[in-house]
C-alpha positions in Angstrom: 74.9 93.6 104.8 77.1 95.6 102.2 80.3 95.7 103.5 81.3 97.8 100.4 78.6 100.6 101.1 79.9 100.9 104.4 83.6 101.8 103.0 85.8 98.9 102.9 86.9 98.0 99.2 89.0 95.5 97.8 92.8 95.6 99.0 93.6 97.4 102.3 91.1 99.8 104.2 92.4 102.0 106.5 89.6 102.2 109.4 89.8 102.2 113.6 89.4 99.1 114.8 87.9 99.2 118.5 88.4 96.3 120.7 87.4 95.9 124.2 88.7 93.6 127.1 86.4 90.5 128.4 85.7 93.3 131.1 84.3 95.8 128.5 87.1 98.0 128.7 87.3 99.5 125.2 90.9 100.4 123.3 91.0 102.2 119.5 94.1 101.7 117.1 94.4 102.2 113.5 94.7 98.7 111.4 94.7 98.2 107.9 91.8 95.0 107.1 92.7 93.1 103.8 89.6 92.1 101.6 90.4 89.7 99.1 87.1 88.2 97.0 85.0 88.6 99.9 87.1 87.5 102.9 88.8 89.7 105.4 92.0 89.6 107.8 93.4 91.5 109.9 97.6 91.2 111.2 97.6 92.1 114.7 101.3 92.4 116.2 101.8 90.7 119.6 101.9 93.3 122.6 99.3 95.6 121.5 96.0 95.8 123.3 93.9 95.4 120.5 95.5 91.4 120.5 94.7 91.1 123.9 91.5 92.1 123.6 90.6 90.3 120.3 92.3 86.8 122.0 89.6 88.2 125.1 86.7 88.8 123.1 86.8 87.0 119.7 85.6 90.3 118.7 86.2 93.5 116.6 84.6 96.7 114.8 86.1 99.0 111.9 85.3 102.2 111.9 84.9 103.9 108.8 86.4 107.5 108.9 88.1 110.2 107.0 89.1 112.4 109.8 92.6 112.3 110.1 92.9 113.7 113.5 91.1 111.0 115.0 93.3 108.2 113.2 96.5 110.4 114.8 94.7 110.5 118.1 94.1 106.8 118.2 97.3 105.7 117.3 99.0 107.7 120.1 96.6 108.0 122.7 94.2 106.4 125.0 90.6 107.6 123.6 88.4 108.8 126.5 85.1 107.7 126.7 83.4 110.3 125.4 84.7 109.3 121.9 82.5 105.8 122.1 79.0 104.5 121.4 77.8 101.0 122.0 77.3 99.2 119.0 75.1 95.6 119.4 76.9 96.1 122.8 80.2 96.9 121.1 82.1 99.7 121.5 82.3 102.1 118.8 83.5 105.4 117.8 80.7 107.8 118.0 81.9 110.4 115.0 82.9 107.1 112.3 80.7 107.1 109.4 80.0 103.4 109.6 80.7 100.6 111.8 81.1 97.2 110.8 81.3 94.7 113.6 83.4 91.3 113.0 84.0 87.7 115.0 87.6 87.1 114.8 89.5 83.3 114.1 93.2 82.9 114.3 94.3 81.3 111.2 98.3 82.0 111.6 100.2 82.9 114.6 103.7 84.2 113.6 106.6 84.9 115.3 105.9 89.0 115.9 101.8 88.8 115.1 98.7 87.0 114.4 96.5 86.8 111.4 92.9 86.3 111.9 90.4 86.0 109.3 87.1 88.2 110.1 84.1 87.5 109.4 81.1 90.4 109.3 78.0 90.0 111.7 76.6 93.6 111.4 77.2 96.7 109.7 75.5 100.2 110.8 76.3 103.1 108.1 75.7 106.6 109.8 77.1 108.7 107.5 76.7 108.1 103.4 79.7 111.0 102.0 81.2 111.6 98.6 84.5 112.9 99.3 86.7 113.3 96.2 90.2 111.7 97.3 92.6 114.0 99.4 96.4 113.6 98.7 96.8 115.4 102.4 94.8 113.1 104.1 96.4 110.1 102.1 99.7 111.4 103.6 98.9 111.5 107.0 97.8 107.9 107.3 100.7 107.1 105.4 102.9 109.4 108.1 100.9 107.9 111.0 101.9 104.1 110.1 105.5 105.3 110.0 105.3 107.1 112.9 104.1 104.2 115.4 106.9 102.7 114.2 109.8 104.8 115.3 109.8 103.3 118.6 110.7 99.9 117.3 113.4 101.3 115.1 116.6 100.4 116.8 119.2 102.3 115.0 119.7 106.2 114.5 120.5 105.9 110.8 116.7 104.3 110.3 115.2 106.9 112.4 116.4 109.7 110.8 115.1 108.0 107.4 111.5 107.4 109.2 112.2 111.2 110.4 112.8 112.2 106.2 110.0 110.1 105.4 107.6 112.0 107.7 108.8 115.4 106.8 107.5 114.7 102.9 104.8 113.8 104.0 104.2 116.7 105.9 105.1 118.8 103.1 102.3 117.3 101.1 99.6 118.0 103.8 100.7 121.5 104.0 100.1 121.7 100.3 97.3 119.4 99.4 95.4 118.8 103.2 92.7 121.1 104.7 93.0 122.2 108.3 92.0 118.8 110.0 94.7 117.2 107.8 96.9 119.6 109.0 96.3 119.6 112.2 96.7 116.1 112.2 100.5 116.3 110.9 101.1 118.8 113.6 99.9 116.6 116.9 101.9 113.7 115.0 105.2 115.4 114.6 104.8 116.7 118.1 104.4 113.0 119.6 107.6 111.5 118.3 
């Protein structure tokens, strides 16, 4: 099981985690996991569905992808379920280029999240790609993790700052993405 070969590298990975209820109910968001020598966490923020469902299920599964309108969708919407696949009777994202399929432990519960320390049990690698890096796509993710927090922001002077923020890194997709990058920056700026 090469963890590494399936995309996640040392530091923090950008994937979709997909979680599903105790009922089987499945929920996609994007979450950043932290490798460090080996071991791997996630921070999950209390009120989000993936934390109910991981507290459910004890469960969780990245999904490797580079397609940035599917990070934008997740973040903002429910996925239908014609956007999963079952996974060692997991749900998955159909389109990801791997899955890799975790048991989850609380190790800290904090005021406004929880870290749990996740632990591998099977990895599935459906697409191998070489994809030289793409500053456009870099900036959508980037854009995306500011974005779903402009609803938490409580004063105007921050969001217009989030809102500047945003609108560089829109200018760098329209510069440096391809069309699914930026189409990705144009659902995002349309949702907040």
């Amino acid at each position: 099981m090469d963890i590494k070969e399936a995309g996640l590298c040392e530091g923090i990975s950008e994937v979709i985690v997909t979680t599903q209820s105790a009922s089987g109910v499945p929920n996609a968001a994007p979450i950043g996991i932290l490798s460090r020598e080996d071991n791997y966490f996630v921070s999950l923020y209390r009120g989000s569905q993936t934390i109910s469902n991981v507290l459910e299920a004890k469960k969780l599964a990245a999904n490797v992808t580079e397609d940035a309108v599917l990070f934008v969708n997740a973040a903002f919407e429910i996925l239908s379920s014609d956007y999963y696949s079952l996974f060692h009777g997991f749900h998955v994202l159909k389109e990801a280029n791997s899955w890799i399929l975790f048991e989850c432990e609380c190790v800290e519960e904090r005021v406004e999240s929880f870290l749990f320390q996740i632990v591998p049990i099977a990895v599935e690698i459906n697409m191998m790609r070489v994809r030289a890096i793409n500053r456009g796509l870099n900036a959508v993710i980037e854009a995306a993790v500011l974005a779903t927090r402009y609803d938490i922001i409580e004063t105007e002077s921050e969001k217009e700052e989030l809102t500047s923020m945003i609108a560089r890194y829109a200018d760098i997709v329209d510069k440096c993405g391809g069309q699914r990058e930026k189409e990705a920056m144009r659902s995002l700026t349309d949702k907040i």
